[in-house]
N, C-alpha and C positions, 0 to 999 in steps of 0.2 A: 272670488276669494280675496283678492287683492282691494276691492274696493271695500267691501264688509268691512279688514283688516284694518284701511285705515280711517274708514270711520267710527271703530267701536275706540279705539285708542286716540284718536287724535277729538271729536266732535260728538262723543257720546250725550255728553251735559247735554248737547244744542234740545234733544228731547224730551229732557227734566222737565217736570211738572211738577207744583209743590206753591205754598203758599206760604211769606214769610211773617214771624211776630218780631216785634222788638222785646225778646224774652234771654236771659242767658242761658246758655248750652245746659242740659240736662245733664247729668251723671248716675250711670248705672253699671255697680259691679257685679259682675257675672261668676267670676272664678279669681281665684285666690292660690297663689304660692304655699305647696305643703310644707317649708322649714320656714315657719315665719316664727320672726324674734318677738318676745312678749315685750310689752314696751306700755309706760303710760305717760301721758302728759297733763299735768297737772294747769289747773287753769291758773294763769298765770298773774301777777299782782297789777291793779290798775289796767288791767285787759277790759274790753265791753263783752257785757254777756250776749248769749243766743250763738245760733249757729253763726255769724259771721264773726265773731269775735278772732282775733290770732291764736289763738291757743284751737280754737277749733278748725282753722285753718291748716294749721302744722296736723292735726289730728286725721285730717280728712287728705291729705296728700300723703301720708304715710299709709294710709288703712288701702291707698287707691293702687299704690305699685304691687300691693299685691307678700310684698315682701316680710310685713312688721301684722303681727294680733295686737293691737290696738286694745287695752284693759282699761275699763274705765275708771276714772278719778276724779269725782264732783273737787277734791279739795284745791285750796287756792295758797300755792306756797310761791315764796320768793325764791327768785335764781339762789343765791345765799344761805337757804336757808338750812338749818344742819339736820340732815335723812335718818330715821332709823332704817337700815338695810334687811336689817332682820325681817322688818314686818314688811317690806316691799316685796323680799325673797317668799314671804308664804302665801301670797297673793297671787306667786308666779311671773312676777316682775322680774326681769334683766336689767334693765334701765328705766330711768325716771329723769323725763325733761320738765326743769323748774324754768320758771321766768318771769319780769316784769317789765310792764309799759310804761315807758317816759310820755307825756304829750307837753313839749313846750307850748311854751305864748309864740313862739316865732313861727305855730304852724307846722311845726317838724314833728316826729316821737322817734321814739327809740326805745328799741326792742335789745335784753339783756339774758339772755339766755343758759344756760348747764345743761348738757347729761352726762347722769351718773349711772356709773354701772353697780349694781346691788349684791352681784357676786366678790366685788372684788374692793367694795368700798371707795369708790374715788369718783373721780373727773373723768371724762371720756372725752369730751369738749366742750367748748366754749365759745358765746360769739357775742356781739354785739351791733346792731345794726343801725343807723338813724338814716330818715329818708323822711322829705315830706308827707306829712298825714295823705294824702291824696293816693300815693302809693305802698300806703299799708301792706295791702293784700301782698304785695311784692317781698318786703322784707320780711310775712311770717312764710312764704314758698322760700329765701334766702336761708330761714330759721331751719325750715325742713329739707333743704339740698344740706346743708352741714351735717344734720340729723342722719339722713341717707348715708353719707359718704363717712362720716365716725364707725358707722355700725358693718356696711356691706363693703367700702373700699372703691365705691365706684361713685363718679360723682352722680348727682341727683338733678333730675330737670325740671322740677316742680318751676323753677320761676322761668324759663323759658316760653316759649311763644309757638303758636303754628299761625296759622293761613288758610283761608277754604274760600271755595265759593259758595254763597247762597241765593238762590232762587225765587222768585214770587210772581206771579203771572208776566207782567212784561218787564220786570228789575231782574236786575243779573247785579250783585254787591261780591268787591273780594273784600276780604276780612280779615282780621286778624286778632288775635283773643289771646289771652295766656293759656300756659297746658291745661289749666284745668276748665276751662272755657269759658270764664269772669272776663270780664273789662274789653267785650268786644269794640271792634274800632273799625267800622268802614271807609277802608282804603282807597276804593272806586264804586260807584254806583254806575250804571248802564243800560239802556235797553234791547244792548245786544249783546249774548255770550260772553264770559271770559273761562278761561282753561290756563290749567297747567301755571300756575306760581312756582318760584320757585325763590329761595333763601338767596342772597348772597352772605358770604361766610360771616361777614360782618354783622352781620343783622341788621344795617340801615336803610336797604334797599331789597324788591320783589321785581324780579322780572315775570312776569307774564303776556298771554295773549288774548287783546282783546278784539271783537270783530264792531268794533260801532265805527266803522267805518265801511261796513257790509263787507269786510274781511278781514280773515287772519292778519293782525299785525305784533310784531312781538316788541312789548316798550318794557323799559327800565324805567323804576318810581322811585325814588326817595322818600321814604315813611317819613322825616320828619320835617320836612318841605312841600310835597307833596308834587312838587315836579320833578317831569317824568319827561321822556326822551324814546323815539322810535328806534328800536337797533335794526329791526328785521324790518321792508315793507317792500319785497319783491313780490312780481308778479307769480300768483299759484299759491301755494301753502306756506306760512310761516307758522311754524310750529314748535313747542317742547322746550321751552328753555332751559339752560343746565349751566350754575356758575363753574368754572374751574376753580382748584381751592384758592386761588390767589385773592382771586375777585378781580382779575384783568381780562376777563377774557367767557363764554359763554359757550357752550355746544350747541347748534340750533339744527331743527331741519326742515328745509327748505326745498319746495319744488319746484323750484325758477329755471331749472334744465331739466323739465319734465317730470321724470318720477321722484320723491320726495327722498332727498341724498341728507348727510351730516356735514355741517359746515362749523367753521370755529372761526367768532368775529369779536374783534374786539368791545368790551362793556358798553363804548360810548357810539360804537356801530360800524367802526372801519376798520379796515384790513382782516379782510372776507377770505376764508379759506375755504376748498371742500376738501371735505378729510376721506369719505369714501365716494366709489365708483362703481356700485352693483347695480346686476339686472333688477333689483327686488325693491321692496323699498324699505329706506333703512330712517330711522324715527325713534325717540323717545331715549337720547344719551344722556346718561349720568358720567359724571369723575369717580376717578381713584381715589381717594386720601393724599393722596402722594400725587395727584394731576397729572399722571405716567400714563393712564390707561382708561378707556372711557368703552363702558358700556354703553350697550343701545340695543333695541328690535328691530329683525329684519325678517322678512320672506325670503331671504332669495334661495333656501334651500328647499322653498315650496309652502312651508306651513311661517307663520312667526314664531322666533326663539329669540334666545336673549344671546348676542354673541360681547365680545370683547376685543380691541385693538388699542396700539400705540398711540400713543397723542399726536403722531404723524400718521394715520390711516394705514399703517402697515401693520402684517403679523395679528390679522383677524380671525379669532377661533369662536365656535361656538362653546357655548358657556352650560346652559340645560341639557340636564341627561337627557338619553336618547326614547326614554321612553315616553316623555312629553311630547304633545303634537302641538301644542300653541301655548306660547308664554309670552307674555308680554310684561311693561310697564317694569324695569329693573329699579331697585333701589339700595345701594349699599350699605354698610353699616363702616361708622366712622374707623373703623381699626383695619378696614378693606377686608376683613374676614365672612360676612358675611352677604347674603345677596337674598334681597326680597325682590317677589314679582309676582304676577297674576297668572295663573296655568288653567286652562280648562283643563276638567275633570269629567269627562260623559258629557251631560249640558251644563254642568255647573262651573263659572271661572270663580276659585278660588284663591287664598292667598296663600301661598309658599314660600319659602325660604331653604337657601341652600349654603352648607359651609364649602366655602371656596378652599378649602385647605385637606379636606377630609373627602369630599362631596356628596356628605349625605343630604337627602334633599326632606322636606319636614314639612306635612299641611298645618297652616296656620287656622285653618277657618273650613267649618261646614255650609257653610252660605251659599248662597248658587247666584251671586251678583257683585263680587269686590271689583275694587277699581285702584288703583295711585297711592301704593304704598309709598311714606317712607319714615324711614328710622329716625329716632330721638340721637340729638346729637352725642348721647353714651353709650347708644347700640343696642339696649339692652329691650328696647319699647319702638313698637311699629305702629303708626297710625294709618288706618286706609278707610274708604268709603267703602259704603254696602248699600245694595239697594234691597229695601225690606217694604213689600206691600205699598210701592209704587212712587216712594219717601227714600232719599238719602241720608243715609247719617254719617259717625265718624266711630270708629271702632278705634281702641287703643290694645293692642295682645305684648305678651312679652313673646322673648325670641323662642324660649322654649313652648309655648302654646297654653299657661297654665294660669296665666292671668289676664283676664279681658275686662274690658269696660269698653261703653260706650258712649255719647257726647251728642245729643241731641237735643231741636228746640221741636216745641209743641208745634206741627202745623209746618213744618219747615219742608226745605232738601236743601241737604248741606253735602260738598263734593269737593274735589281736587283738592284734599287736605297736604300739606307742606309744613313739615317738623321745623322750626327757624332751629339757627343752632345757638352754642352759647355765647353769653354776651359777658363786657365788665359790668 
C-alpha cells in the first residue's frame, strides 16, 4: 500500500508517455456559468484584425471564465465615443467595452479602454495600459482582469501565468505559459523527470524537482536569470516543494531518515527543520495564507488523507471526511477557505474540493485519472491534469463545478500544472 502510495503521488509522470509539438496550448470550453452578464466588446480603434487582435483577446478571456455571454459586435468604436444605451439595451447588452490602440515609433502601444453600463448610462471603468508591443497580449488580459473585477468584484487572472511539465520521448521541459496558454517559455529542458513546480509568491522563482542527476533533487530557479540553486539533495527522496507565504522558507519532504517525513528549509537551502514524526509517510504540504498551518498527505492512519498542523509540527488533525478512503495532493484556495485534492472514487481518482468552514465536500470532475490540483491566485478557478486516452492535459473548472475548459497541445502530455500567483 505504502509503496503504490508513494509512487502514484510522488513519481507518477516518471511513466508518461506522449509526444511534444512546438504548438500553443489548445483551448476548449466545455461548460459555462448560468448567471452570466451580457456584455459586448466592440472592436476597438487602430486594433489588428483576426482572432489575435486585443479586442479579441479581452473577448476570449471573458467568454473563458465562464462568467460573461459574450454578444457579438463587428462594429469599431473609440473608447470616447458617445453610446446610444437604448439600442445596446435592445440587443440585451449590459455593458459595452470601447477602446483604442496606440502603437508608437518607440516600439510601445497603448491600450485606452471604457465600460459602460447600458442600464444605467455611464462609466463602469476605465483604464489605460502602455507596455512594449512585444507584450501585447499581456495588456489586453490587463484590459480583461479590470473588465472582470468592474463587473464581478473579484479580481481576474487572465494575465497571470501557471507552470506544467511536458513530455516527448526522452525530453522532460517545465514551462510556463500565461493563463490562457500563449507565450510559452521553457524553463528547463531534461532527459530525465521533473515534478511538482511550485510558484513562489513573488512570481520570480519555481522551485521544483528534477531527477537528471538520476535522482530526486529539489532546486530553486530564478525565471529571469535562469539560475537555480539545489535546496533539497539528501540521500532517498527529495520531494514536493511548497513556498511559505513569505517566500523565506519551503515545505519539503524528505526520506533521508528513512520513511519520507515533512521538513521546513530555508529558500536558499539551510537551516533544515522536520516538522513531522509519523509511522506513515507524510508528503505533498501546502501553506495557509496566513503560513500558520500547512497541509499535507499521509498514511499513517492506514489509507492517505489530507491531514493539517501548526507550522511547528504540532496540533495534526485530519482534514477529509471520514467517508473518503484515499485523498491525496491538497491545494488551498487563497482566502484559506477552501481545499482542493484528488479522492478516489470506486477506481476513478477524482477532483474534489471541500469548504473548510462549512465541510461540505464537492466533486469537481467525472474523470477517472486527475492529478495536482491547484487554485488561481482568486480562488475561484482550479487547474489540474487529467489523464484522457494515454495523453495529459490541463483542465481549468471553477469551484462550484460549472465551468470547465481545458488547455492542450496536439500530440502532447502536459502534467504538474502550478497556478503562478499575481504579479505588479
Amino acid at each position: 500500500m505504502k509503496r503504490y502510495f508513494l509512487q502514484f503521488i510522488a513519481l507518477a509522470f516518471l511513466l508518461a508517455t506522449g509526444s511534444y509539438v512546438l504548438a500553443q496550448l489548445k483551448i476548449e470550453v466545455t461548460g459555462v456559468g448560468s448567471d452570466q452578464i451580457p456584455i459586448s466588446v466592440a472592436n476597438f480603434v487602430g486594433d489588428s484584425p483576426g482572432d489575435q487582435s486585443l479586442s479579441a483577446i479581452i473577448r476570449a478571456d471573458l467568454a473563458r471564465s465562464g462568467l460573461f455571454r459574450i454578444i457579438d459586435s463587428n462594429e469599431v468604436i473609440a473608447e470616447n465615443a458617445t453610446l446610444d444605451s437604448a439600442v445596446w439595451k435592445s440587443r440585451g447588452v449590459d455593458a459595452v467595452v470601447t477602446g483604442v490602440v496606440y502603437r508608437g515609433t518607440d516600439g510601445r502601444i497603448e491600450i485606452r479602454y471604457r465600460l459602460r453600463d447600458t442600464t444605467k448610462s455611464g462609466d463602469i471603468s476605465q483604464l489605460a495600459v502602455k507596455i512594449p508591443s512585444r507584450f501585447s497580449r499581456k495588456a489586453a488580459h490587463q484590459v480583461a482582469d479590470d473588465i472582470f473585477q468592474a463587473l464581478t468584484g473579484l479580481r481576474g487572472v487572465f494575465a497571470t501565468r501557471i507552470a506544467y511539465v511536458s513530455k516527448s520521448g526522452g525530453e522532460f521541459r517545465l514551462e510556463i505559459a500565461d493563463a490562457d496558454g500563449e507565450n510559452q517559455i521553457a524553463v528547463l529542458r531534461s532527459p530525465e523527470p521533473i515534478i511538482s513546480p511550485s510558484w513562489s509568491p513573488d512570481g520570480k522563482k519555481l522551485a521544483y524537482v528534477s531527477f537528471e542527476s538520476k535522482k530526486p533533487i529539489i532546486y530553486v530557479q530564478e525565471l529571469d536569470t535562469g539560475r537555480r540553486i539545489p535546496v533539497a539533495n539528501y540521500k532517498g527522496n527529495n520531494s514536493a516543494p511548497a513556498w511559505s507565504p513569505d517566500g523565506q522558507k519551503l515545505a519539503v519532504a524528505l526520506s533521508r531518515d528513512e520513511l519520507t517525513q515533512i521538513f521546513l528549509v530555508s529558500a536558499d537551502g539551510s537551516d533544515i527543520k522536520r516538522l513531522t514524526k509519523s509511522s506513515g509517510i507524510d508528503t505533498e504540504p501546502c501553506f495557509s495564507p496566513d503560513g500558520q498551518t500547512i497541509y499535507f498527505t499521509s498514511d499513517r492512519g492506514g489509507g492517505p488523507q489530507i491531514y493539517r498542523m501548526s507550522i511547528d509540527g504540532t496540533d495534526v488533525r485530519r482534514v477529509t471526511p471520514a467517508g473518503s478512503d484515499y485523498s491525496i495532493s491538497p491545494s488551498i484556495s487563497a482566502d484559506g477557505r477552501m481545499l482542493a485534492y484528488v479522492s478516489r472514487r470506486g477506481r476513478n481518482y477524482q477532483l474534489h474540493s471541500l469548504d473548510l468552514v462549512t465541510g461540505l465536500e464537492r466533486p469537481l470532475s467525472t474523470a477517472a485519472n486527475d492529478e495536482s490540483p491547484s487554485f488561481a491566485p482568486n480562488g475561484r478557478y482550479i487547474v489540474y491534469s487529467s489523464n484522457s486516452g494515454g495523453r495529459g492535459a490541463l483542465t481549468v473548472v471553477s469551484v462550484e463545478g460549472n465551468t470547465r475548459y481545458s488547455l492542450s497541445a496536439k500530440a502532447s502530455n502536459i502534467r504538474e500544472p502550478a497556478w503562478g500567483p499575481f504579479t505588479k
